[in-house]
C-alpha positions in Angstrom: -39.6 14.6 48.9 -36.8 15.4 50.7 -37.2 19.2 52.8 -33.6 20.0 52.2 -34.3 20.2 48.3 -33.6 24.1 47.2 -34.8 25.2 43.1 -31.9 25.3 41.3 -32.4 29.0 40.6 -31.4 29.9 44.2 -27.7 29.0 43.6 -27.8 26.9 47.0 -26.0 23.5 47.3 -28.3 20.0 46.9 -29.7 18.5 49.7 -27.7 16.2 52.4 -29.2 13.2 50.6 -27.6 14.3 46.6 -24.3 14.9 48.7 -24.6 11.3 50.2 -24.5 9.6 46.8 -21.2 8.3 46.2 -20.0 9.1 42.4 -19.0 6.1 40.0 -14.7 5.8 41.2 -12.3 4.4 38.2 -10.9 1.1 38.8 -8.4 1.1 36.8 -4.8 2.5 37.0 -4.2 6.0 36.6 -1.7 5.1 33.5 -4.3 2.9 32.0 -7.4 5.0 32.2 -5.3 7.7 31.1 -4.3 5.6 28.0 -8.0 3.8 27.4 -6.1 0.5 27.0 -6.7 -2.6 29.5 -5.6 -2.5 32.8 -5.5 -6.3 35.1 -6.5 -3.9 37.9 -3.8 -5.7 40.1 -2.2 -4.1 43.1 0.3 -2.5 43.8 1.2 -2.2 40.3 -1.0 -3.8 37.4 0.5 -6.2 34.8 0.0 -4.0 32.2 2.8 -1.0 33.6 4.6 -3.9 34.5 5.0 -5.1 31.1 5.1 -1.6 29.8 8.1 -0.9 32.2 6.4 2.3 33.6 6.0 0.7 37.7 6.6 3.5 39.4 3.4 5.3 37.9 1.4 2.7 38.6 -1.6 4.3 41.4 -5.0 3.8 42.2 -6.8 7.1 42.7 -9.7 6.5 45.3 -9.6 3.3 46.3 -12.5 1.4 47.8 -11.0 -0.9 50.1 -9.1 1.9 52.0 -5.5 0.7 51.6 -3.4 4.1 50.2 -6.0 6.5 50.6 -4.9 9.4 49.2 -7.2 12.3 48.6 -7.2 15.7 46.2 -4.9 18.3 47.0 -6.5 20.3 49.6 -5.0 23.9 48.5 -3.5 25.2 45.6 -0.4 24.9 47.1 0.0 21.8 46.4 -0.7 21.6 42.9 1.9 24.2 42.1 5.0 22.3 44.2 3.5 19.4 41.8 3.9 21.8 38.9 7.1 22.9 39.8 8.5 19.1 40.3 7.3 18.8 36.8 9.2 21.3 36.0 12.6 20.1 37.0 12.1 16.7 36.0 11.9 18.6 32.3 14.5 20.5 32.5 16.7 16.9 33.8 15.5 14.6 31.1 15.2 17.1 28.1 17.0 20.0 29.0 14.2 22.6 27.4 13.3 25.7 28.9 10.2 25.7 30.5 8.7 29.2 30.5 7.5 30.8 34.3 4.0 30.5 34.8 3.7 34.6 35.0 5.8 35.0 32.3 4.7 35.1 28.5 2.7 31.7 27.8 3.2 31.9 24.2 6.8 31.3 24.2 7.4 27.9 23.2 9.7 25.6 24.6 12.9 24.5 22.9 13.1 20.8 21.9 15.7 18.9 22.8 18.6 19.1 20.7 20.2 15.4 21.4 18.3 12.3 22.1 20.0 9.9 24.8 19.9 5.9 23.7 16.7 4.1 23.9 14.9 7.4 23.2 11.8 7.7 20.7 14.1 8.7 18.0 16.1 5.0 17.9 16.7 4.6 14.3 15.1 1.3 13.2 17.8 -0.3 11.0 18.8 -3.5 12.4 22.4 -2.2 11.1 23.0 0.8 12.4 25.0 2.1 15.5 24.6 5.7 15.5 21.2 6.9 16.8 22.8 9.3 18.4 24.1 11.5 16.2 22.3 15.3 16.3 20.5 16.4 13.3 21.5 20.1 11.5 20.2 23.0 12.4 20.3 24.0 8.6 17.7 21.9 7.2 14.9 23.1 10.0 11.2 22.9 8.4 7.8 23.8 9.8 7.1 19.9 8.2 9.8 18.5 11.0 7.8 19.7 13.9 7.5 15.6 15.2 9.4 12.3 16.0 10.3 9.3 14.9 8.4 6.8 17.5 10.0 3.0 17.3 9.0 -0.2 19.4 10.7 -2.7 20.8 9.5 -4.8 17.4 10.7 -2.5 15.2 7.9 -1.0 14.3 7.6 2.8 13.2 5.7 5.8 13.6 6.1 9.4 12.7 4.5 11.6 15.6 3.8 15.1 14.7 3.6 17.6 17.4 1.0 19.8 17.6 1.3 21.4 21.3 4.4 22.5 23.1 3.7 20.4 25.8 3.2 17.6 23.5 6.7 18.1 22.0 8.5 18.7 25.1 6.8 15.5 27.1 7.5 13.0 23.8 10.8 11.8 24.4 10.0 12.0 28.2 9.0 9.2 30.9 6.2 11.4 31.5 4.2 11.6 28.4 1.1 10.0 30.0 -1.3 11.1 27.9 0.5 10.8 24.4 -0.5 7.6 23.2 2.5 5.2 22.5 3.1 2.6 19.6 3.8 0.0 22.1 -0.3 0.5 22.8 -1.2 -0.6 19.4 0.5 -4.1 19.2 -1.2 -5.4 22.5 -4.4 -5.9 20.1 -3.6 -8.7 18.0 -5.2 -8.1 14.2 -6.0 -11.7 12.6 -7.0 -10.4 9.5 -4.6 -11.6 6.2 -4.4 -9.2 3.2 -6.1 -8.1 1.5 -8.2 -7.9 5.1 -9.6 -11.6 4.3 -11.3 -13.1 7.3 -8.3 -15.6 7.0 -5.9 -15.2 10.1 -2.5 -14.5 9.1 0.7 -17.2 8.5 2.8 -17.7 11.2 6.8 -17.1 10.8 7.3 -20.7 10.5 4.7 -21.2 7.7 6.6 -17.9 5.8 9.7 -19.5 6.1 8.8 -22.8 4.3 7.0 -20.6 1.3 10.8 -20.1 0.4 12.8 -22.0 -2.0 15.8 -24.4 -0.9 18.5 -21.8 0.5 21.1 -23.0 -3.2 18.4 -21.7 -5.3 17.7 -19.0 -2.9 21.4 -18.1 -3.3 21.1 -18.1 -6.9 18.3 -15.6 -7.3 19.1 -13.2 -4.9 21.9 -13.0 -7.4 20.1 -12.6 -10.1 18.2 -9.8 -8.5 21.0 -7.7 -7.6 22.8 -8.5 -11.2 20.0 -7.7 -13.3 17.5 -6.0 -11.0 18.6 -4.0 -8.4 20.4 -1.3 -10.9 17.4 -0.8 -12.5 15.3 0.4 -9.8 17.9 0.9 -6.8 15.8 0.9 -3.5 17.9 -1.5 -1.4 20.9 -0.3 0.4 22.8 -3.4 -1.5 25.7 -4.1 1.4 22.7 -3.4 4.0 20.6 -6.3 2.9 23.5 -9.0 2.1 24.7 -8.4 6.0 21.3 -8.7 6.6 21.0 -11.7 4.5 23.8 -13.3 5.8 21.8 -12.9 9.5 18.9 -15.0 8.4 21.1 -17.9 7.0 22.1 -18.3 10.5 19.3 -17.5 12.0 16.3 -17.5 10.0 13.5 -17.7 12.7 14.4 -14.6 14.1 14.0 -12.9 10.8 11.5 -9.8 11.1 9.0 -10.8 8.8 9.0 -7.2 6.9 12.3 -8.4 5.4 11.1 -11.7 4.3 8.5 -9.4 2.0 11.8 -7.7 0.5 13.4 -11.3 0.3 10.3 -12.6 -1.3 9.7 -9.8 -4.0 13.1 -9.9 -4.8 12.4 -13.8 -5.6 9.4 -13.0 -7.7 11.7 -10.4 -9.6 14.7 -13.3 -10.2 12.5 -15.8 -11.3 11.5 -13.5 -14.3 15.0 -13.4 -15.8 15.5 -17.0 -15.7 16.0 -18.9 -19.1 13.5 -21.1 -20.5 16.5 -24.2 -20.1 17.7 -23.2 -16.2 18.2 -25.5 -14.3 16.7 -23.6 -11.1 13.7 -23.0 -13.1 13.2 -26.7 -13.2 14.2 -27.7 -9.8 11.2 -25.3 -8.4 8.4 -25.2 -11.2 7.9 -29.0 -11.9 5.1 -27.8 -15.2 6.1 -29.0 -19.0 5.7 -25.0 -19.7 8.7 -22.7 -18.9 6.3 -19.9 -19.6 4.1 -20.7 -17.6 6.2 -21.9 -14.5 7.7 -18.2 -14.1 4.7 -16.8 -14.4 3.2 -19.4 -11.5 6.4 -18.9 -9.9 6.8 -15.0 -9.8 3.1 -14.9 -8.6 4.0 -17.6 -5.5 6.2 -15.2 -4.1 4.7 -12.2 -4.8 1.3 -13.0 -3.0 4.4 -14.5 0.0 5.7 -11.3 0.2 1.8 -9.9 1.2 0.9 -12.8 3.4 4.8 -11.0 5.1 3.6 -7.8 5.3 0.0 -9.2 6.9 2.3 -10.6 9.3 3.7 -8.1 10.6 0.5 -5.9 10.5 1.3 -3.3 7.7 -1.9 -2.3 6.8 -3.0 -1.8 10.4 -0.8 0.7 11.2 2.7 -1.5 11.9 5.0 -0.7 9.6 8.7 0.1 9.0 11.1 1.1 6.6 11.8 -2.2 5.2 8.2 -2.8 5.2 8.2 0.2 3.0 10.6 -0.8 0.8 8.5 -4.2 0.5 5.5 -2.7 -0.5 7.4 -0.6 -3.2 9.6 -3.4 -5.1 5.8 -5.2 -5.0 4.2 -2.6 -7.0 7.5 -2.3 -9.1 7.3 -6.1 -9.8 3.4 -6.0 -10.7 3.5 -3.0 -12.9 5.9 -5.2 -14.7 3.4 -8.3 -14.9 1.0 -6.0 -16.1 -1.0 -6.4 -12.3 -3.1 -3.7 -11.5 -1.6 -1.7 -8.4 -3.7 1.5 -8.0 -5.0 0.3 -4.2 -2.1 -0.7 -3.2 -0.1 2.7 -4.3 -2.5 4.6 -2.1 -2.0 2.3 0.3 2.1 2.7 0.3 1.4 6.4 -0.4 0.1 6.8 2.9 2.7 4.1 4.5 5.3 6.6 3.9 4.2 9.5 5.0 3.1 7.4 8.1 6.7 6.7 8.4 7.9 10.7 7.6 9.4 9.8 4.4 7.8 12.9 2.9 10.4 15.1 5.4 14.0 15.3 4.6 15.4 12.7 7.0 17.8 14.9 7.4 15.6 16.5 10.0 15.6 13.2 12.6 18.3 11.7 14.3 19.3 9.4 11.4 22.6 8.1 10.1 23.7 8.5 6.1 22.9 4.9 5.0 19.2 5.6 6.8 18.8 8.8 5.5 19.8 7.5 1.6 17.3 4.7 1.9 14.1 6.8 3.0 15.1 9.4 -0.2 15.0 6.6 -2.1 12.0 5.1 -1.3 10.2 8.2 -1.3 12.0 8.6 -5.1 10.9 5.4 -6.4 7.4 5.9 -4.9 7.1 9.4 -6.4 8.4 7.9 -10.0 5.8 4.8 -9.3 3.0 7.5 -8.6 3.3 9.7 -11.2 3.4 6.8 -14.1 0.3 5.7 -12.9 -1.5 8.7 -12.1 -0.6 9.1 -15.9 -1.8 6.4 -17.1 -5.3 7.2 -15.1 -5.6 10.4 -16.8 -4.6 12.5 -13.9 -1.5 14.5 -15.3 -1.1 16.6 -12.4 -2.5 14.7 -9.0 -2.8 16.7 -5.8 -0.2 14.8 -4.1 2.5 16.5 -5.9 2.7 19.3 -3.5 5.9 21.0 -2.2 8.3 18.7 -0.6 11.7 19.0 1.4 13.1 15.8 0.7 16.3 15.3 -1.7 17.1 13.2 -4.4 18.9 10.2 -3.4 22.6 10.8 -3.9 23.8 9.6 -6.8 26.4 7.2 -6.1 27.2 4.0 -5.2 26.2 2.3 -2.2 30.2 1.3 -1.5 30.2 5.5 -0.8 27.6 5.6 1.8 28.9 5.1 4.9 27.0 5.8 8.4 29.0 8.9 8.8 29.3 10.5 5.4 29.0 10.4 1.5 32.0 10.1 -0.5 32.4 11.7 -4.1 32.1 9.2 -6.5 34.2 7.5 -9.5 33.7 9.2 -13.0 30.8 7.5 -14.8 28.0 6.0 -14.1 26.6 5.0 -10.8 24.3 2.2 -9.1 21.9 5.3 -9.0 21.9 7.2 -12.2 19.6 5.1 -14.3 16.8 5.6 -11.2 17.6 9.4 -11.3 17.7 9.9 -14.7 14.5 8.0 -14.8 13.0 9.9 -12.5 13.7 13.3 -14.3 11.8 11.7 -17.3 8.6 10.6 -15.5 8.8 14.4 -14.7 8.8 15.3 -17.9 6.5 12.7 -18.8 3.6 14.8 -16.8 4.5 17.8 -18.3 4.0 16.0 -21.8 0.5 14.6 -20.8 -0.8 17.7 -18.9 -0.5 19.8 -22.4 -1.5 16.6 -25.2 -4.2 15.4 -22.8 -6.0 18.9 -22.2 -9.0 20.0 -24.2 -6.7 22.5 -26.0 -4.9 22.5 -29.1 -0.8 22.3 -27.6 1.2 25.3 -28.8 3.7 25.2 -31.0 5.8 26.8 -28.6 5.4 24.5 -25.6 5.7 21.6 -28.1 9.0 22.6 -29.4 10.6 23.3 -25.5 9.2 19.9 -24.1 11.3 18.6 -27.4 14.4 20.6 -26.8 14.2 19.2 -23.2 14.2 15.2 -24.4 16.6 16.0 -26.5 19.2 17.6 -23.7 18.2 14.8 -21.5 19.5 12.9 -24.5 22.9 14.6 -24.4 23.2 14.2 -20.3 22.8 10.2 -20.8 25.9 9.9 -23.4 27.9 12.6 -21.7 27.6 10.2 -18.7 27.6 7.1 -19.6 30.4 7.0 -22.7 32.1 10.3 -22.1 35.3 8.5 -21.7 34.6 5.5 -23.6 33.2 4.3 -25.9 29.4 2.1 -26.3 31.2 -0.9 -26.5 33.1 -1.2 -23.5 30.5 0.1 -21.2 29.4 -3.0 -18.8 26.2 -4.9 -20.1 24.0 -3.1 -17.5 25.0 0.6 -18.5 24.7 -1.0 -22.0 21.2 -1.9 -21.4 20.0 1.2 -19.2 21.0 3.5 -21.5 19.1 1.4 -24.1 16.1 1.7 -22.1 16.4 5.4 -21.6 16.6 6.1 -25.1 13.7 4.3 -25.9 12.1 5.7 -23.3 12.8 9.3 -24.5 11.9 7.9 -28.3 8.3 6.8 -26.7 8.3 10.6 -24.7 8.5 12.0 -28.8 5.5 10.0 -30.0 3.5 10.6 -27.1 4.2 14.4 -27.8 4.0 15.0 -31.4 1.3 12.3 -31.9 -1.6 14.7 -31.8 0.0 16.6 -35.2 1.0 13.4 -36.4 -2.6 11.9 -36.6 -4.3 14.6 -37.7 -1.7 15.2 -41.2 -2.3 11.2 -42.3 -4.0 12.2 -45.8 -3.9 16.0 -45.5 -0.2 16.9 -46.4 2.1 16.7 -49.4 4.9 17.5 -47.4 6.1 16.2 -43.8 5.7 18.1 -41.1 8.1 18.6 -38.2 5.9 16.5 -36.0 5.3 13.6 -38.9 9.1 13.8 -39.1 9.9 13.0 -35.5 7.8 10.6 -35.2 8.9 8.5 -38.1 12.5 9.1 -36.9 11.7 7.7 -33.1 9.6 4.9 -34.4 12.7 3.4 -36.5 14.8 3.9 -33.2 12.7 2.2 -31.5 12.6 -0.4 -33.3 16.3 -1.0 -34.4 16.5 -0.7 -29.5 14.1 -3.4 -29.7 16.0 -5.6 -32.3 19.6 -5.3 -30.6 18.1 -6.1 -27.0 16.2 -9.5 -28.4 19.0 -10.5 -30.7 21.9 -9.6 -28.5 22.8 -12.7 -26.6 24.4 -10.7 -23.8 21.3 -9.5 -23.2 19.0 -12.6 -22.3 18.8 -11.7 -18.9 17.2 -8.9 -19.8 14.0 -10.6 -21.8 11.5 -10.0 -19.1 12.0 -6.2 -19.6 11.9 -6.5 -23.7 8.7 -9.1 -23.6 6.8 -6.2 -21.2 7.6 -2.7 -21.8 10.2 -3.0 -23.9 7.9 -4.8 -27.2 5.0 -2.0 -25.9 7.5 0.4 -27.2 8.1 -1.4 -30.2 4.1 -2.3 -31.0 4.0 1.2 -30.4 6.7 2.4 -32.6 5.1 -0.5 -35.3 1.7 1.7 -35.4 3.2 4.6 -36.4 5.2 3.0 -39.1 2.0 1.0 -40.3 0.3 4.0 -41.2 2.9 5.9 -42.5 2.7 3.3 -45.5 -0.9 4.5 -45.9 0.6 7.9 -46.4 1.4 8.8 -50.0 3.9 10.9 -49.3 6.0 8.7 -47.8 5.7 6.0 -50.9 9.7 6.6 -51.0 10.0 5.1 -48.2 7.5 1.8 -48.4 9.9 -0.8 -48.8 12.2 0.3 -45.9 9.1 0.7 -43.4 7.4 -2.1 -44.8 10.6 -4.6 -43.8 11.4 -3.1 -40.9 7.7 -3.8 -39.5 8.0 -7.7 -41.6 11.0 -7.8 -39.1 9.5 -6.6 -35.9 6.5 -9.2 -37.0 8.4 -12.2 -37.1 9.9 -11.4 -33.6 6.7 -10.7 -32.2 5.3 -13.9 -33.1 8.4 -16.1 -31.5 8.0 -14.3 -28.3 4.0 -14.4 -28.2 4.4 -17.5 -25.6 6.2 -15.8 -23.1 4.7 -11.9 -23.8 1.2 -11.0 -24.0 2.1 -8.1 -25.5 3.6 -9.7 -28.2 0.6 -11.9 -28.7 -1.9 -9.5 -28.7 0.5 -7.0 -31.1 1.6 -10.1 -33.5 -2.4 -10.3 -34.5 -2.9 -6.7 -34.9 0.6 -6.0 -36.7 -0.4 -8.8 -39.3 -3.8 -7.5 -40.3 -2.4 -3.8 -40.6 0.4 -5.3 -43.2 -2.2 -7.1 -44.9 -3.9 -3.6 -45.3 -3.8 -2.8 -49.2 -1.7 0.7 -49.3 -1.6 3.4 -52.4 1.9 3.2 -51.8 2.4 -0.6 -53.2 4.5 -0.8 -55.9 2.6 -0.9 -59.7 3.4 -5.1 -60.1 1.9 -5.3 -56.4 -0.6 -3.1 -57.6 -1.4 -5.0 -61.3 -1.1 -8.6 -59.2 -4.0 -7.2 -56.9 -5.9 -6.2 -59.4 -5.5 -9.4 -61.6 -6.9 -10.8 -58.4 -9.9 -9.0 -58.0 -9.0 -7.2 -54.8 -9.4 -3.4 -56.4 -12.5 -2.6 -54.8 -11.4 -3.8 -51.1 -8.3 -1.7 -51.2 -11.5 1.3 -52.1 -13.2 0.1 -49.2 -10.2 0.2 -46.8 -9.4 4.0 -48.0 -12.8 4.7 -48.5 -14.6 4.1 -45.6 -14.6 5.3 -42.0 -12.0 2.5 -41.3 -9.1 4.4 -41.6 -10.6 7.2 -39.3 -11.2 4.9 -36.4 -7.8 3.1 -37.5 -5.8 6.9 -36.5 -8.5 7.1 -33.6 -6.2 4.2 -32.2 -3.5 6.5 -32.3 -4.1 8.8 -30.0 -1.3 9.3 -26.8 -4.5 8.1 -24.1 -4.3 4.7 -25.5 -0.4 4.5 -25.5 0.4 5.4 -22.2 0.7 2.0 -21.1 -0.3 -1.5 -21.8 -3.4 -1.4 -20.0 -4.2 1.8 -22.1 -4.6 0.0 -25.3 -8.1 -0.6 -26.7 -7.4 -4.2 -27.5 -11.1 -4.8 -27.8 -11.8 -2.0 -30.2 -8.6 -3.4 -32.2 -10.4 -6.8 -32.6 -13.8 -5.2 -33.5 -12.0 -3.4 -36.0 -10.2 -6.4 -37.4 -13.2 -8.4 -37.5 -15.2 -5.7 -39.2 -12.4 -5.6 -42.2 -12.3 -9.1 -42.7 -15.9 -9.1 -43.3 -16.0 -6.3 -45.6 -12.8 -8.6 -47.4 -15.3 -11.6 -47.6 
């Protein structure tokens, strides 16, 4: 044992032998260590600053060899002229105040007002020219407190800033200890989506995924005829500069906009006609049917093998990555795909990206700033629907939020510098936003008819009054100074959709009256009223869109949501001529659904819907009904069928047949208990045997 050794409780130093021990000395740069990313360990200046262009903080601290010695500071002197140089290097690049060290600590610095080019707040449109414009002082939010971080790549990241030293050093060359984007893309991620062990495609293997560049042309038309209006994400004179950029140079296409480019394909391909000629030149399969649906999946599962590529789900993403990922969910919602993962997933994308903060608040020009509102629009309405449908009304995500609505005009109005007013009518945005006001209204509907509670009158009667003005904004709008006919197909259509949409928005609220009054009432409620009323509307909407030729390109809308609101509209109908009170009425409800029948069954190839509804509308207007005429009645009779029309009415049957009815089930297709519909069918045919 060594005699210098002193007990530790004496306070005296070790012994000469503990002071003797040299201590473990980093071998990495100080930049490196500091960042805990690789450092080649080279000298003067490791590869790693070099390629992160940040030489001239490239030291050694205690070096082994004894080249560049350089030791602690030996006095506090030192440390505070190194403060103090700090200090003015600050107040050079950022122009903040930095407060005196014996002055008030809690005084926070001012963040720069202007960033210079280059900075961390580069916009990351490969389109725009104006990241430096200042942002207004009027929108200022505690959310804002961050910055927009961008790589070399493209790649963004919002950075919040939780210390003032960590806002002040941000947009700095000194922010050694902030970790940096740039950081992130040195490690290479092979995984594919969804995070197979599969590495992912290259940009030359993306590229040959796409269709010959004519029938490229011709789709991307198609999208931004029939599409794009419908659910207006895309800045449209944005993407066909951009477009125009990857004809002529298609390998240096970021691979976040071949996802965009790709879903919009998967979109096209739905409108085509059974007979087009593009739909034969890429889908070689004797079945038109099922070559769009082949088709429309090819490019979807492209577009994720794109955003694999480029490393979305590990953290390297972008706006156009963004907007990607929500056209993708829009385009599987309407292939009846389920997309609940990959919501949270985009969920979390944006506010990644700070599209749940006003751009408004970041160095952004107008065409930027209109794109992130409407992403964070169309992922808001997405959400809600579907949270909806899962039975959650009233998620926790819908917090307080400072972002606008997208302005409602047309894109020719956004400019980078301003928005101009525009024409009288209808915009390239009003369907979204009136569409968005409804999905609103939507959660309101299924937070009351869902709860455990009986709704109150009261509540039932406002959320009505409030379809019905949304009703009254839609026509004001749209054929205040004209008239229904000479409104362009597109405005035609939308406003088709939105009315059945609001029709739908009355079953769904008056259904829970509705189905309890089936054999208890001699005379109509108000909500048995309504709901006859909306289910013949919807039903005459879903005759002129399928027998309107003008309208084809609109099919892939009427054979998905568009025939759910008519099977929908069909149930309602199909009991009312169960209901003896409405035995005035038999005939007229009785065609109407013979109608709605016959075009079910001619567009059961093409719609599942259809084919599952065609089955179940059949067997309910096979259903024997009180309300049959007296010769239907004697001819039944004559053939022996009197005691299976006393089963149908006399047996649970009927019960379970309004259980069907309730607003859970109707939310959506996926809602639907099409299982307990063919139990139920199979049960009646083998009481009718």
């Amino acid at each position: 044992m060594d005699h210098n050794y002193v007990h530790p409780r004496t306070g005296l130093q070790l012994s000469n032998l503990r002071q003797n021990i040299s201590a473990r000395q980093p071998v990495s740069c100080e930049p490196c260590r500091h960042r805990k990313i690789r450092c080649s360990r080279t000298k003067p200046t490791c590869e790693t600053c070099i390629r992160r262009r940040c030489v001239d903080r490239c030291v050694y601290k205690n070096l082994r060899d004894g080249d560049n010695q350089s030791s602690a500071p030996s006095s506090n002197h030192e440390l505070l002229d190194r403060i103090s140089t700090l200090e003015q290097l600050l107040r050079k690049h950022t122009g903040a105040e930095i407060p005196g060290r014996t002055g008030n600590s809690s005084i926070m610095p001012s963040p720069p007002i202007e960033m210079s080019q280059g900075s961390q707040l580069s916009p990351e449109s490969l389109l725009s020219d104006t990241s430096n414009q200042t942002c207004s002082s009027d929108h200022q939010s505690p959310l804002s407190g961050g910055v927009l971080t961008s790589t070399s790549s493209g790649n963004v990241r919002f950075d919040f800033a939780p210390s003032q030293w960590t806002s002040v050093l941000a947009n700095t060359n000194l922010s050694i200890d902030t970790p940096s984007l740039e950081d992130q893309e040195e490690t290479d991620v092979g995984f594919g989506f969804p995070f197979t062990h599969s590495s992912a495609p290259s940009s030359d293997e993306l590229l040959s995924l796409l269709p010959p560049m004519q029938q490229c042309d011709y789709l991307k038309n198609q999208y931004f005829t029939v599409f794009s209006p419908l659910f207006h994400i895309l800045h449209d004179p944005t993407f066909h500069s951009q477009y125009t950029q990857f004809v002529d140079h298609p390998s240096s296409t970021p691979a976040s906009w071949l996802a965009i480019l790709f879903v919009l394909l998967s979109l096209a391909v739905t409108g085509l006609e059974d007979d087009d000629p593009v739909l034969r030149d890429l889908a070689r399969g004797p079945d038109p049917f099922t070559n769009i649906r082949v088709l429309s999946r090819r490019y979807r599962e492209a577009a994720m093998k794109c955003l694999a590529n480029q490393g979305v789900f590990w953290g390297k993403h972008n706006v156009q990555s963004l907007q990607a990922l929500i056209m993708l969910i829009y385009a599987m919602g309407h292939s009846q795909d389920h997309t609940w993962v990959l919501l949270g997933m985009t969920y979390n994308v944006a506010v990644a990206l700070a599209c749940h903060i006003d751009p408004s608040m970041f160095n952004l020009d107008e065409i930027q700033c209109e794109e992130r509102r409407r992403c964070w629009a169309g992922l808001m309405m997405l959400y809600t629907i579907q949270s909806a449908i899962m039975g959650n009304p009233d998620p926790t995500f819908r917090t307080s939020s400072s972002v606008k609505l997208p302005a409602d005009v047309n894109d020719t109005d956004i400019t980078l510098t301003m928005i101009q007013d525009p024409m009288a009518g209808p915009t390239q945005m009003s369907y979204l936003l009136f569409k968005f006001s409804l999905y609103n209204l939507t959660n309101q509907i299924c937070r009351e008819t869902f709860s455990s509670f009986e709704p109150r009158h009261s509540v039932i009667q406002n959320l009505d009054q409030q379809i019905c003005l949304a009703q009254e904004t839609w026509d004001g709008r749209y054929i205040a100074d004209s008239t229904f006919e000479e409104l362009p197909t597109h405005h035609a259509v939308h406003l088709h959709i939105l009315h059945a949409y609001a029709h739908q928005l009355f079953l769904l609220l008056h259904r829970p009256f509705f189905a309890r009054s089936i054999l208890g009432l001699e005379i109509p409620n108000e909500s048995q009223i309504r709901c006859i009323a909306s289910a013949e509307a919807l039903l005459d909407i879903h005759r002129i869109l399928v027998t309107t030729p003008e309208y084809r390109p609109y099919m892939w809308y009427t054979n998905g949501l568009g025939s759910f609101h008519a099977f929908h509209a069909a149930a309602v109908l199909a009991v009312a001529l169960l209901m003896p009170i409405y035995r005035p009425q038999y005939r007229k409800f009785r065609g109407m659904l013979e109608d709605t029948l016959g075009r079910f069954e001619k567009m059961a190839r093409r719609s599942k819907i259809c084919e599952k509804g065609s089955r179940i509308l059949r067997f309910l207007l096979s259903a024997p009904s009180p309300n049959q005429s007296l010769l239907s009645i004697g001819q039944s009779r004559r053939e022996g069928s009197s005691d299976e029309r006393e089963d149908w009415l006399g047996t649970d049957q009927l019960k379970l047949f309004t259980e069907r009815l309730q607003p859970q089930q109707w939310l959506g297709p996926s809602n639907i208990a099409w299982t307990e519909w063919d139990n139920l069918m199979t049960h009646m045919d083998g009481i009718r045997a």
